[in-house]
Phi, psi and omega in degrees: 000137192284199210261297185320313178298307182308330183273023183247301173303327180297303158327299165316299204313320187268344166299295187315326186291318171284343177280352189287305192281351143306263181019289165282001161290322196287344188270142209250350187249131154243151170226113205285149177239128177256161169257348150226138184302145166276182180291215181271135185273063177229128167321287190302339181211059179229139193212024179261158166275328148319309188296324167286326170296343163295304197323320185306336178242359174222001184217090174251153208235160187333326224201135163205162182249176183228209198287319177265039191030056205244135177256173200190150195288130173274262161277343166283133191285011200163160184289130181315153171245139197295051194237175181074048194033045178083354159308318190244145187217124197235155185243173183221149222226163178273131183288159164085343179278137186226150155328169182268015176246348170132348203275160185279125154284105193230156158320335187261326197292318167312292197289338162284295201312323171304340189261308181326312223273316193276317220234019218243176194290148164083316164337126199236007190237345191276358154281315221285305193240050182274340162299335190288103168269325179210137173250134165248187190241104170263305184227165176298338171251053204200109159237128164256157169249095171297111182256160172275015178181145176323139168230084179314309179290011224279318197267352174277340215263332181266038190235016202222216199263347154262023165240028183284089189305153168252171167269164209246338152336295199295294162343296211265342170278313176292311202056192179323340161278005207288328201285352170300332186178071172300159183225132205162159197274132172193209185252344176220148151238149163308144175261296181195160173212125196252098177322152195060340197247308170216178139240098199254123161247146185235179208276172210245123159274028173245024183261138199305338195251044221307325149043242210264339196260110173280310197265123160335296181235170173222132174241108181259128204207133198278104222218095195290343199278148160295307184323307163302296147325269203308332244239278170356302188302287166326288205294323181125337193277018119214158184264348193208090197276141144291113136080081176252159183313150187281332197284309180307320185309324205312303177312305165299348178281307228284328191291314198066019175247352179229152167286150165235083170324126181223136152208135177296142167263156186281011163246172189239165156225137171189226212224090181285129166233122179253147211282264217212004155332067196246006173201007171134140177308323160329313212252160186310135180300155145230214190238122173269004193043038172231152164333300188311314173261359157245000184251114188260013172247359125324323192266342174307291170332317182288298156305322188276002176264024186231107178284129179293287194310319204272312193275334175286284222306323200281324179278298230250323201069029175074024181276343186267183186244102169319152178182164180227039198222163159267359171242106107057087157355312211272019202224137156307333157298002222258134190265097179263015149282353194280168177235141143316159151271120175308166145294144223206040202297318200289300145353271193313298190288339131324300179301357182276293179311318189302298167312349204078031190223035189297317218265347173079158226209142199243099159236174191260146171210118152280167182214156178292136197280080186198152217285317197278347177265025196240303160313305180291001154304310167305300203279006150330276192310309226274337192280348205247345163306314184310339199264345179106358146290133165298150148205119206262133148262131160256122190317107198229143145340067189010267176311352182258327193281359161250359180263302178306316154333284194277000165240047159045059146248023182243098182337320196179127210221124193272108188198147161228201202207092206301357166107148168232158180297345166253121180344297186318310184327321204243358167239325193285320214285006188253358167251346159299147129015276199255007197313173194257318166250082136253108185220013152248002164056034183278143178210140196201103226283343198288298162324296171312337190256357177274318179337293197315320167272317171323329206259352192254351190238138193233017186262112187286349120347291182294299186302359162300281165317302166313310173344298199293306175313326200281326198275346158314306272219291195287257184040288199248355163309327201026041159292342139262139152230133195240114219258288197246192184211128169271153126336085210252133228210070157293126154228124256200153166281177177290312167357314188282102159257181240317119180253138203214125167273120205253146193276344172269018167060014191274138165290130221200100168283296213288163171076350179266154181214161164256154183240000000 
């Protein structure tokens, strides 16, 4: 090739090289790549983490955090005020705010969703605001709440899916279909949405901060494979991988064209087992008659053939934090005196013996039908084998596989929980009595009453210490066994300025741009 032609191919390459981030300036749809479909996109009954990165953008609530988790008003003009020794709790609403159908955010539109959120069949939010004896109306931009007892967590509780408002149009036209096609305030509303495949939102012209929404649509699509994401990512046909792998994160530094978001997260992964779940949470427990669920020196067994720190470096590539609690290295609650339990095979295959099962013992784990949840399912399986378990994994869908969960047909659920900024989040409802995801039907009155208390008390010292009597309790009940707290691992081209990572892993579209 003469000097003139190489030099003419160096001039293109970099004219190309420079058009690329035009290119992507030019675009008016961004596109999020998810790893899994979410449940129904209705607030009062959506119990997924997916589910919550639409919500983020089409349903915004009273309250929200930031990267240092600090919470700060959304649709609320201000932090609530506080009176009747914490019994009455009153909000002042952002003036001027409307639905994504033109209809008014008000106070009565608050206090129907809040009624919706305590009362409606099914509702996954009515453990959550079950301290709420009344919601009133003080003026249209004024809600009070009336508890029947101090709720310490409350305003983190609104910082999620019971502090989301509805439209109550929208709502009251629909009914139990409201989640086909929500209505709620945000910077995008909802279009459509195609199972296993997308979710498409444009942009809302009623949102008050007209703003802060850079992209016309945003299409989030549903791409369970890592490989397949990352491969997406690369070529340019999405812009923004979700929860990509750390050995992948590594890989994406080293190219230098795309940011990489890491933030520890307020969520766990582990093992939901279920105690006495035989026809759906709803219905009276009953006895499932297998070891796994009446022999507590089985599910002891069970933890103790599983090495943490081995299953994060062999799954993770050590990047997530072992842990046995459901609260977050990253929280002020966090008990750093507690220890783990080490692995123990010679234990384990006594409390096995112990049990009547010297000859060793075969259950079913379902798992989400997905590469990382399919790994770390192997190496479960492969440590708990040296202990004398069998463990047939099964493969399920997300959304069936949380519907199936919750109507008791699952022996023992590979499953986590992405976490909230206040504990009570992440703990009472699955572990109380009557929790609304106790859906292992474990009870324990002893239990119920430090939950109970943790939550009326507001000195993080003292809720500390109940914490601590109460995760005594779970421990050794083992209806979780709670192996790491993940890593929430985004990449974006560089191009995509600000993105701003939050410790609730959620993806936060609004305020981003190409630069």
């Amino acid at each position: 090739m003469s000097r003139s032609r190489t030099t003419l191919c160096l001039v293109l390459a970099a004219a190309l090289l420079t058009l690329a981030p035009a290119a992507h300036a030019q675009k008016k749809t961004l596109t999020v790549a998810l790893n899994q479909d979410p449940d129904i996109l209705d607030p009062t009954l959506a119990r997924t983490y997916v589910g919550r990165i639409i919500f983020q953008h089409m349903c915004e609530k009273l309250y929200d955090i930031d990267e240092g988790l600090n919470i700060h008003p959304q649709l609320a003009a201000a932090m609530p005020a506080v009176s009747d020794g914490g019994k009455t709790v009153t909000i002042k609403l952002r003036p001027g705010v409307k639905f994504n159908d033109g209809t008014p955010m008000n106070a009565e539109s608050v206090r129907f969703s809040l009624e919706r959120h305590r009362d409606m069949k099914g509702s996954t939010r009515r453990s959550e605001l079950d301290h709420v004896t009344a919601v009133e109306v003080v003026d249209p931009q004024t809600v009070r709440l009336r508890l029947k007892s101090p709720l310490s967590p409350l305003v983190a509780i609104l910082t999620d899916r019971a502090g989301m408002p509805v439209s109550p149009a929208a709502a009251q036209k629909l009914g139990d279909k409201f989640g086909t096609a929500p209505v709620c305030v945000g910077p995008w509303q909802f279009v459509e949405r195609i199972p296993q495949d997308r979710i498409v939102l444009e942009r809302s012209p009623h949102y008050f901060d007209q703003g802060v929404a850079k992209f016309d649509r945003i299409v989030f699509r549903i791409i369970p494979d890592d490989n397949v994401r990352l491969a997406n990512l690369r070529s340019g046909d999405i812009d923004v991988m979700h929860l990509v792998a750390p050995t992948d994160a590594t890989s994406l530094k080293k190219e230098g064209r795309f940011e990489v978001s890491n933030v520890t997260g307020l969520g766990y992964n582990g093992i939901t087992i279920n105690l006495r779940n035989k026809s759906g949470k709803t219905q009276p427990p009953g006895n499932l008659g297998t070891p796994l669920a009446n022999d507590p020196r089985v599910r002891e067994a069970l933890e103790l053939s599983i090495d943490r720190e081995a299953l994060n470096q062999v799954a993770w590539d050590g990047l997530y934090t072992p842990g046995c609690t459901a609260i977050a290295p990253i929280s002020p609650f966090y008990d750093k005196a507690r220890k783990c339990p080490g692995r123990d095979l010679a234990r384990a295959k006594k409390l096995l013996a112990e049990a009547g099962l010297a000859g060793g013992y075969t259950f079913e784990m379902v798992i989400v039908n997905n590469p990382q949840q399919r790994r770390v399912g192997e190496v479960i399986q492969g440590m708990a084998r040296e202990a004398g378990f069998n463990i047939s994994l099964v493969p399920k869908e997300f959304a069936s596989s949380l519907k199936d969960n919750e109507d008791g047909k699952h022996q023992a659920f590979l499953i986590g929980w992405s976490g909230r900024v206040d504990p009570d989040h992440n703990i009472h409802q699955f572990h109380t009595c009557g929790g609304s995801l106790n859906e292992t039907l474990g009870c324990d009155e002893k239990l119920d009453a430090l939950l109970n208390k943790a939550r009326e008390v507001t000195d993080v010292g003292e809720r500390t210490k109940l914490y601590r009597e109460a995760n005594d309790i779970i421990l050794a009940r083992r209806n979780i066994l709670y192996f790491y707290f993940q890593n929430y691992i985004v990449a974006f081209p560089k191009n995509l300025k600000g993105y701003k990572a939050v410790p609730d892993g959620l993806i936060r579209i609004k305020g981003t741009s190409w630069q």
